[in-house]
C-alpha positions as CSV (number, residue, x, y, z in Angstrom):
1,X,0.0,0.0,0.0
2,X,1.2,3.3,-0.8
3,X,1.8,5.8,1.7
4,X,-0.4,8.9,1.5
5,X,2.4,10.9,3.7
6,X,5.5,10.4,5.5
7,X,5.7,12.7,8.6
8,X,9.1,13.5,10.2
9,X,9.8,16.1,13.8
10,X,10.8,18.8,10.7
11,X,7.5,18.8,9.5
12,X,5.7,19.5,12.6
13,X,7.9,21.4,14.7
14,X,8.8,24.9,13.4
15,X,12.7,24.1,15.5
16,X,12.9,20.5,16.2
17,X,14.0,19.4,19.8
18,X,15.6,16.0,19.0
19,X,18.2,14.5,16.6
20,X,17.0,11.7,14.2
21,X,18.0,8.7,15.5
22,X,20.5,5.7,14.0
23,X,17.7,2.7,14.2
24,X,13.6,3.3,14.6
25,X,11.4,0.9,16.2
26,X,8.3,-0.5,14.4
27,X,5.1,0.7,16.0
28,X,1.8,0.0,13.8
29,X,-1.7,2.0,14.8
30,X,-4.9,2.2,13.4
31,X,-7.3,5.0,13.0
32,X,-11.1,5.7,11.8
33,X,-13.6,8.1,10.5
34,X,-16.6,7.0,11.9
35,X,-19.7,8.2,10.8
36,X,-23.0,8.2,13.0
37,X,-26.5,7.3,11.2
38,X,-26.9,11.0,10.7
39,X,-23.4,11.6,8.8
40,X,-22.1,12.9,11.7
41,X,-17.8,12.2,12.4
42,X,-16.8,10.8,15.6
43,X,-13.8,12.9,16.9
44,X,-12.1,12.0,20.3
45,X,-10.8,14.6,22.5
46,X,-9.5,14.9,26.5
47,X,-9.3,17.4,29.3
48,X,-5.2,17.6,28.6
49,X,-4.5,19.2,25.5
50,X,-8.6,19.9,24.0
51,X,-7.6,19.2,20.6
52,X,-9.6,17.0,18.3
53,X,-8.2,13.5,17.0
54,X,-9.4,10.5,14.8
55,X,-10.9,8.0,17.5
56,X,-7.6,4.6,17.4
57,X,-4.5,4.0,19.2
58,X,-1.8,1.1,18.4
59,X,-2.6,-2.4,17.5
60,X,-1.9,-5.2,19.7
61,X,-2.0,-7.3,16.8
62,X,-1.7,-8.0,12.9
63,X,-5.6,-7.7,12.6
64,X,-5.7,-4.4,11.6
65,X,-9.8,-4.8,11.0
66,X,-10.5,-6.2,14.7
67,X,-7.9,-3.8,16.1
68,X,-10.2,-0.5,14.5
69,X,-12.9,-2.6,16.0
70,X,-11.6,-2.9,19.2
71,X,-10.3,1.1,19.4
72,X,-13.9,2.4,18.5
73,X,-15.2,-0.1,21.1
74,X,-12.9,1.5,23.4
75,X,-12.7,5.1,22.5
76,X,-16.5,6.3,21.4
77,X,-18.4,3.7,22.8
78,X,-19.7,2.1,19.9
79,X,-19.3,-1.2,17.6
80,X,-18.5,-0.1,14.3
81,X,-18.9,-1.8,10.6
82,X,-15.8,-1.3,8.5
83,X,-16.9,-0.5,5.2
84,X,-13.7,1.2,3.5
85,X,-9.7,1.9,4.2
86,X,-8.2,5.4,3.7
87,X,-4.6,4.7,3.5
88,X,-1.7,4.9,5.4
89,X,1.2,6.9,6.6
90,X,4.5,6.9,8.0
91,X,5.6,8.8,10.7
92,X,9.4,8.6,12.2
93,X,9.4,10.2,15.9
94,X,12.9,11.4,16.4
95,X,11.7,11.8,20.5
96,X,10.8,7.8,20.6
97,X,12.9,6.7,18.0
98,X,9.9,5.2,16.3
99,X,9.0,4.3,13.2
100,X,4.8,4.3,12.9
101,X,2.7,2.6,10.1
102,X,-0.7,3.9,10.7
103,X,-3.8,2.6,8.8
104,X,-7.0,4.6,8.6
105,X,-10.1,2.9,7.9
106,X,-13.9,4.2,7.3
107,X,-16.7,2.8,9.4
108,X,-20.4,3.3,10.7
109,X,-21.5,2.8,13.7
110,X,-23.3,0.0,14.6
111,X,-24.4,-0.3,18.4
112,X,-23.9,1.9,21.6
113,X,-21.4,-0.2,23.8
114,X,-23.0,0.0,27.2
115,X,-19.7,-0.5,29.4
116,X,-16.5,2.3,29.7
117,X,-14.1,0.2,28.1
118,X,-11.6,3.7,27.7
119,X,-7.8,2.7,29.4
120,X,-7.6,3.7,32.7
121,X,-5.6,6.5,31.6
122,X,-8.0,7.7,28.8
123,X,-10.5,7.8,32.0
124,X,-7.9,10.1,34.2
125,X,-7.6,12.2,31.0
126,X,-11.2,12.8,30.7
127,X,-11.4,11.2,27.0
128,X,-14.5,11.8,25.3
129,X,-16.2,11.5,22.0
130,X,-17.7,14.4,19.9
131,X,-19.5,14.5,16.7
132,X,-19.6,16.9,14.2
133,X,-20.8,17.5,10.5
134,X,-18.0,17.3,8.2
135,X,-17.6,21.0,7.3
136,X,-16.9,21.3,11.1
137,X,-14.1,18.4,10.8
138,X,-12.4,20.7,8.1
139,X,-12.6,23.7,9.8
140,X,-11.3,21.9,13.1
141,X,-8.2,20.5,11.2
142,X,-7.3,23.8,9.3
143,X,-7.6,25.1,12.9
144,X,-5.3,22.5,14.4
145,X,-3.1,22.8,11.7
146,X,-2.4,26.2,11.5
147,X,-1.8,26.1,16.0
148,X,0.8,23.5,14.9
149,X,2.7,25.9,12.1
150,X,2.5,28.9,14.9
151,X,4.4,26.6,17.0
152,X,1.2,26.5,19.8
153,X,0.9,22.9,19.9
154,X,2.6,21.8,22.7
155,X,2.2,18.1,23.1
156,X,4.9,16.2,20.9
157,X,2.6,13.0,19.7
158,X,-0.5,14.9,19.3
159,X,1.2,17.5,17.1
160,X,1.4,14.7,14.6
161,X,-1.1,13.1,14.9
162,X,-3.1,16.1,14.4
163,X,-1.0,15.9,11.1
164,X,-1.6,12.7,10.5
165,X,-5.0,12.5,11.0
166,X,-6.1,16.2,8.6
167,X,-4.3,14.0,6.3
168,X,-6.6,10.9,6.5
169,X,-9.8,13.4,6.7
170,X,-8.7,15.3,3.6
171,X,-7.9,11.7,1.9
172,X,-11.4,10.4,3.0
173,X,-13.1,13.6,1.7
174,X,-11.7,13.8,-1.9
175,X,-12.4,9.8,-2.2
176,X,-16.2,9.9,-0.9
177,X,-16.5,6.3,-3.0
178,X,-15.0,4.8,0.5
179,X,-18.1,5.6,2.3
């Protein structure tokens, strides 16, 4: 699969902070645009930073489909039918000397999950779900983005994933035959 972008600490950070390292561990995550029967997008966010993410997290194994499962069953509270892939990316963090494959996928909800099955972590951090239209999604990603290229983001991993993830949504929206 070809990578729709590869994301390094020089394009995020207007000075980067760390020096590339010799050797990058493989990390591989998944991510989602999950749409609610009203067209809505699902967007996680926490009390920490307030910025607005694609619901996923890393995979715990090579079954990228029932790892997205699992995340969206964990993050937003809901079962999800996968009914698409965006793509993927590569990101090399200089800071963990890692080397991420991340693959997005499309999915709809299916049914409310009536447990918390968030990390106890994601609990402390107040992780929660939002939806919004997906004008709003743009808007909140141009936002994000241009935070990032003031320098305002402060939190290395979110700053890309908030890359990573305008990527996916801007992917997702010029290929609407995905959903």
């Amino acid at each position: 699969m070809t990578h729709l972008i590869t994301i390094t600490d020089k394009d995020v950070f207007l000075e980067p902070a760390f020096e590339k390292p010799s050797v990058f561990e493989k990390s591989v995550t998944v991510k989602a645009i999950v749409l609610n029967k009203g067209g809505e997008i699902a967007l996680v966010t926490n009390d920490v930073h307030g910025l607005y993410l694609l619901p996923g997290g890393g995979a715990e194994t090579f079954n990228l489909e029932n790892e997205i499962i699992r995340e969206c069953e964990e993050e937003i509270g809901y079962t999800v039918e996968l009914i698409g892939r965006v793509g993927q990316t590569k990101e090399f963090r200089n800071r963990e000397a890692k080397e991420y494959t991340t693959t997005c996928f499309v999915a709809v909800v299916v049914n409310k999950v009536h447990e918390d099955r968030r990390t106890i972590d994601e609990r402390n951090n107040g992780l929660r779900v939002e939806w919004f239209n997906p004008k709003m999604v743009s808007q909140i990603f141009v936002k994000q983005k241009g935070a990032l290229r003031k320098g305002d983001v402060k939190f290395y991993n979110t700053a890309f994933n908030i890359l990573r993830d305008g990527s996916f949504f801007e992917s997702y929206l010029l290929n609407k035959s995905l959903a």
